[in-house]
PABA-537210 format. One record per residue (C-alpha): x, y, z. Coordinates in steps of 0.5 Angstrom, whole numbers, plus 500, padded with zeros to 3 digits. Example, Ala and Ser with C-alpha at 12.3 -4.5 7.8 and 13.67 -1.06 7.14 Angstrom:
BEGIN
525491516
527498514
//
This chain:
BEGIN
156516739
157522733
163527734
161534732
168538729
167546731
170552728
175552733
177545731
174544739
170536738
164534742
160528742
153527742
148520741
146520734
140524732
142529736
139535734
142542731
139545737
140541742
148542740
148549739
144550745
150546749
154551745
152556749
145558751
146565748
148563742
142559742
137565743
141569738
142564732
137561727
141553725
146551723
151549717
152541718
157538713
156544709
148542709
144547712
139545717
134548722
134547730
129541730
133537725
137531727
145530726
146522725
154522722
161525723
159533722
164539722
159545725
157552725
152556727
149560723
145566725
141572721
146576718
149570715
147567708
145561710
142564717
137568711
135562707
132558714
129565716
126566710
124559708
120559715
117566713
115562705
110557711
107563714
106567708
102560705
098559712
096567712
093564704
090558706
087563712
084567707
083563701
082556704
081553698
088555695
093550693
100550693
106548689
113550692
115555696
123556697
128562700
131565694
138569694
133576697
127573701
122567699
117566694
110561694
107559688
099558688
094555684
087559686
081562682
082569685
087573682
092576686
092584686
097589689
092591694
091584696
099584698
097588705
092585708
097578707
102581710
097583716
095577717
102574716
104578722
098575726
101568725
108569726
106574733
103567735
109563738
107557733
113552733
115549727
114541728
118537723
115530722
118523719
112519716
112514709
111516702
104512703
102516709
104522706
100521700
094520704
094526707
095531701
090527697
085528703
087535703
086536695
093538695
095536688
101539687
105536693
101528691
105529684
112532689
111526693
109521687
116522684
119520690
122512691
117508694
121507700
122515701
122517708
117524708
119530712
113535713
113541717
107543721
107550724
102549730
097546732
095543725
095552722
099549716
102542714
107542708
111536704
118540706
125538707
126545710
131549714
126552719
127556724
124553730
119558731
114563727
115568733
122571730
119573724
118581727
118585719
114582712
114586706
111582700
114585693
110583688
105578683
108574678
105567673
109562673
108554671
109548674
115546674
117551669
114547663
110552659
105546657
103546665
098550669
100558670
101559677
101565682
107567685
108572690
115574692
116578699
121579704
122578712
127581718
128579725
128588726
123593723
130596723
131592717
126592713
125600714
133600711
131594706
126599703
131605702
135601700
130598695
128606692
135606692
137600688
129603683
133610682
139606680
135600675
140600669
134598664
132605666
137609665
140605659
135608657
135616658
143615656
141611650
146607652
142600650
134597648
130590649
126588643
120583643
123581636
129578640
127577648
133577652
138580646
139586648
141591642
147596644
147603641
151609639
153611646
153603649
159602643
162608646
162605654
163598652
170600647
173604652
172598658
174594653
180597650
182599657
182592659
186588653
191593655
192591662
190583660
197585655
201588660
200581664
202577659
196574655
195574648
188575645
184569640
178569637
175562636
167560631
161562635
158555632
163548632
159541630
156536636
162532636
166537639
161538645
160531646
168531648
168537652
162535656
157539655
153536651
152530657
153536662
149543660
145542653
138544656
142550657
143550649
142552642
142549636
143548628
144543622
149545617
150541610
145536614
150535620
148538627
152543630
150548637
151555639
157555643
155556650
163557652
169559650
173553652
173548647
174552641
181556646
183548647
183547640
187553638
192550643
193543641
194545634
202545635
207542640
209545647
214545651
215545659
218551657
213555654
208555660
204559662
200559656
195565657
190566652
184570652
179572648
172576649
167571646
160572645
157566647
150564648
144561653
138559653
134561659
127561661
124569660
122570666
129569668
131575664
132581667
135588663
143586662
143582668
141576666
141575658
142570652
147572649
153576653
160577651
165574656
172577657
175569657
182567659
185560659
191559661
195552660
200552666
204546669
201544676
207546679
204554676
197554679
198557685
201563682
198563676
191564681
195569685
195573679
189572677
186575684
191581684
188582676
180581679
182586685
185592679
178591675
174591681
178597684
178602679
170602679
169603686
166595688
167592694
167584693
166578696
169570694
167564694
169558692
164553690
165546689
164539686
156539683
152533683
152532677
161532675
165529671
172525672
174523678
173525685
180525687
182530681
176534685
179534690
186536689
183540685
178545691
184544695
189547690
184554690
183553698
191554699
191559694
187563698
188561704
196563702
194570701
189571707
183572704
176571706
172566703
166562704
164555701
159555696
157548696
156543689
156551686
163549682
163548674
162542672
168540669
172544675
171548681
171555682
173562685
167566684
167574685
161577688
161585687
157590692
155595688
152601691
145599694
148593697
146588693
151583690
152580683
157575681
161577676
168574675
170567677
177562677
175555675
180550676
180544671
183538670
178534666
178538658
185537658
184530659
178530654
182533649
188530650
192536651
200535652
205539653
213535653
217535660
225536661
225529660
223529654
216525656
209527654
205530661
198534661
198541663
192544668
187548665
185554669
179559666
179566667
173571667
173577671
168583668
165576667
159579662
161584659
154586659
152584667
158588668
156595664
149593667
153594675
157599673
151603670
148601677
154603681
154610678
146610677
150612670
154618673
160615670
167616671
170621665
175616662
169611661
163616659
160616652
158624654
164628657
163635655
157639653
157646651
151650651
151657647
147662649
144665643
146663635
151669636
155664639
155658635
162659632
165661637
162655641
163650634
171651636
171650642
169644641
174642635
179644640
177640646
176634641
182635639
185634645
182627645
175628649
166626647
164634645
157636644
155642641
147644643
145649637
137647639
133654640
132652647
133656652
140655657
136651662
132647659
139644655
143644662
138639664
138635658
146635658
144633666
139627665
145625660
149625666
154629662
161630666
162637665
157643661
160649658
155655658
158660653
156667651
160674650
164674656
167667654
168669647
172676649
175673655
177666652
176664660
171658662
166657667
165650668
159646671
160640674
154634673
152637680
151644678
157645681
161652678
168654678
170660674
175664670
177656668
183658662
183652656
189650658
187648665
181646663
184641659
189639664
184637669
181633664
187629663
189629670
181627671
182621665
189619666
188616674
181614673
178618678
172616680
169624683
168630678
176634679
172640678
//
């Protein structure tokens, strides 16, 4: 007998081999009907899989992460057999849930076109509308073997040629015998729940990511238990186009991507302009809590990552030089030159905390079709911290890192969720430092009552983490900032600190970023506002048109007084009409547009128009720039005019 731990700590008892269904199924049979699998030993799996140890248990439905990837996977077989039905001579690859639906890759001599994308959908909802129930089989390498080479499946021959000899294969077959695939799962037990398919889109992709194999098709789409959600899907996706950031960083001028350098991205006049007053704004906060700032080399030689660990760790992920005929490598992270500044002298008990923080430019390498506008980029500017604590001083040293991360993410409007993400496969040190470790993150948060999910073998890997993922207004999430705990560089470095005793202990290392990227945080800010930025951050404040050329003195003052006052001011001296440089001031989302002409020179009384086209007359300067201040000063996230 196995035991099955609930989430209300409740324990049954089954035979070994159970079934994830079978267990939910005496659960409740409700909760069986509305459910999709469930998380077993934080292992996500599907109905048909078998339980054979000791399991803590949750049942997972559609709504939830984990509900979505089994939904999701199950759709990527359909969308396949749908494929094979029309182009029986395709081949495929892989065929995965992915963070926003699935994808497949296929090897097929007909080319892949948007209009080709209905006619797949169709024939997808046909399949799912059959009721075909989702087989899971065990056979052995050899038997598996046979049947994809006899099925000219050549991409599963060489997944499964790199499998051990005495792998147990598992493959999914939807109904009866309509599609077969080499695969692991999670699925659904059924295609019928699959009511709503939207495909998005072609791409190329090679075989295992290697540039020297064969460029595949990929077709990316999307399913959901409800036309409902599809239908909010799609409004959420043209929402989510009119806020792209790679295209209004464009009309504001804010940024640009160049082919002489993919995935650098180039910041212009106004980009500085935005990144300075976020970041001058933030080394001020991060001041005020008592971190002093550092800046460290941006390339340190190969014995350096060698220690730290990355170089056993992370080096397919970085970049590297020779100087004076010795090897040296682009920092990918901040921390081994912050643990360099901190062993330079002796510390005391006393002196912990420690909190050093620097924006540090770091680099990484990152396949090109991963690269996506400043979201997803090799090169980024991370606000990181370090700080160098007693173990006595974790807990409170992430409690303020939280309330730090709730400042920040408040002041722009986000809404967040945390996960803690926890030991990856491939780790270094000791397990139980590890656990000690997840442990003193999962207190912390439990302590402070705040919601969290567990990201299983997600953390760093030299410590676990606390990641932050935002929200931002078309309801997509990004992680963004993120806590690690780390006990394994201090060690690697030999860091020390001396105690009340006189005797030599090793601090704990906490790391800190919590814009994360500066450049994936200006993208989700830019996204947040669709580039309407509050006052106190825009690159474009105040615009003042002049009506004719009669007016340009008087508008050129106006504008030496408002910069005085400490304001972005614009004169438009262009000899266009009013309307034409009102929309103008508008695409550059500026906040508010002056029109001046005869009344304004003679009254010495503004009438202001907000970026909505919103007026309010008779304004005098000084209220004018007393409402600006009021505006800047509380970081209102709305016009005040």
């Amino acid at each position: 007998m196995i035991k099955i731990k609930l989430p209300d700590e409740s324990v049954k008892e089954y035979e070994k081999g159970v079934s994830v269904g079978d267990v939910t199924k005496d659960i409740s049979e409700g909760l069986f009907r509305s459910a999709v699998g469930a998380v077993v030993n934080g292992k996500v799996m599907g109905y048909a899989e078998p339980i054979n140890e000791d399991s803590d248990f949750k049942v997972v439905k559609f709504e939830d992460k984990e509900g979505k990837e089994i939904f999701w996977h199950t759709s990527s077989h359909v969308m396949a057999a749908a494929i094979k039905e029309m182009w029986p001579e395709a081949k495929f690859a892989i065929g995965p849930a992915i963070d926003n639906g699935f994808y497949y890759d296929i090897d097929l001599e007909h080319r892949f076109v948007p209009e080709d994308l209905p006619k797949i959908e169709a024939k997808m909802k046909e399949i799912a509308k059959k009721d075909l129930k989702m087989i899971r089989k065990e056979i052995s390498r050899a038997e598996a073997l046979e049947y994809f080479k006899k099925e000219n499946q050549e991409y599963k021959v060489e997944l499964i040629e790199d499998l051990p000899e005495d792998e147990i294969i598992t493959l999914y077959e939807m109904g009866d015998d309509v599609f077969v695939d080499l695969c692991k799962g999670p699925h659904l037990l059924s295609t019928k729940a699959i009511k709503a398919v939207k495909l998005n889109s072609i791409a190329g992709a090679y075989w295992r990511g290697d540039s020297d194999r064969k460029m595949l098709q990929r077709i990316y789409g999307i399913s959901f238990e409800k036309k409902k959600q599809l239908d909010e899907y799609i409004k959420l996706q043209e929402e989510a186009k009119r806020r792209d950031h790679r295209r209004i960083g464009k009309e504001m001028n804010l940024f640009s991507f160049h082919e002489e350098a993919p995935g650098f991205p180039f910041f212009k006049e106004n980009g500085m302009i935005l990144r300075h007053e976020l970041l001058n704004w933030w080394t001020d906060v991060l001041a005020e809590n008592g971190y002093g700032e550092i800046q460290t080399p941006l390339i340190m030689n190969e014995e350096l990552w060698h220690r730290s660990g990355h170089w056993d760790h992370y080096k397919e992920n970085m970049y590297f030089t020779k100087i004076d005929g010795e090897n040296y490598a682009v920092k990918p992270m901040n921390c081994p030159g912050s643990v360099l500044v901190y062993g330079e002298e002796p510390h005391s008990y006393r002196d912990l905390p420690i909190r050093l923080a620097e924006y540090g430019q770091v680099h990484r390498h990152e396949l090109s079709g991963a690269l996506h506008g400043l979201f997803r980029v090799r090169t980024f500017t991370q606000d990181d911290a370090h700080v160098y604590c007693l173990p006595s001083q974790v807990k409170d040293e992430v409690f303020k890192m939280i309330d730090l991360a709730d400042l920040l993410y408040s002041t722009f409007g986000f809404k967040y969720k945390i996960e803690l993400s926890t030991r990856p496969d491939d780790f270094m040190g000791k397990i139980e430092e590890w656990d000690f470790a997840e442990k003193a993150l999962e207190d912390a948060l439990k302590e402070r009552g705040i919601d969290y999910q567990i990201n299983p073998k997600d953390g760093a890997f030299y410590g676990p983490k606390i990641d932050f993922h935002l929200e931002d207004a078309a309801k997509r999430t990004w992680q963004c900032g993120t806590i690690q705990l780390d006990f394994q560089l201090p060690q690697n470095f030999d860091l020390t600190y001396i105690d009340e005793n006189g005797e030599k202990k090793r601090p704990v290392m906490l790391h800190r970023a919590l814009l994360g990227s500066v450049e994936r945080f200006i993208g989700s800010v830019t996204e947040q506002f669709a580039g309407r930025f509050p006052l106190w951050i825009n690159p474009k404040q105040v615009a003042i048109i002049p009506v004719s050329d009669k007016f340009a003195d008087f508008a050129d003052d106006l504008a030496k007084k408002i910069k005085k006052a400490g304001y972005r001011v614009d004169v438009d001296h262009r000899s266009e009409g009013v309307g034409y440089k009102i929309r103008q001031a508008q695409l550059m989302r500026t906040n508010y547009m002056l029109v001046v002409g005869e009344n304004e020179e003679k009254s010495g009384k503004l009438t202001v128009r907000n970026r909505d086209g919103e007026e309010t007359k008779d304004v005098s300067f000084e209220e004018f720039i007393e409402k600006l201040n009021q505006e800047r000063d509380s970081k209102a996230l709305e016009s005040i005019f």
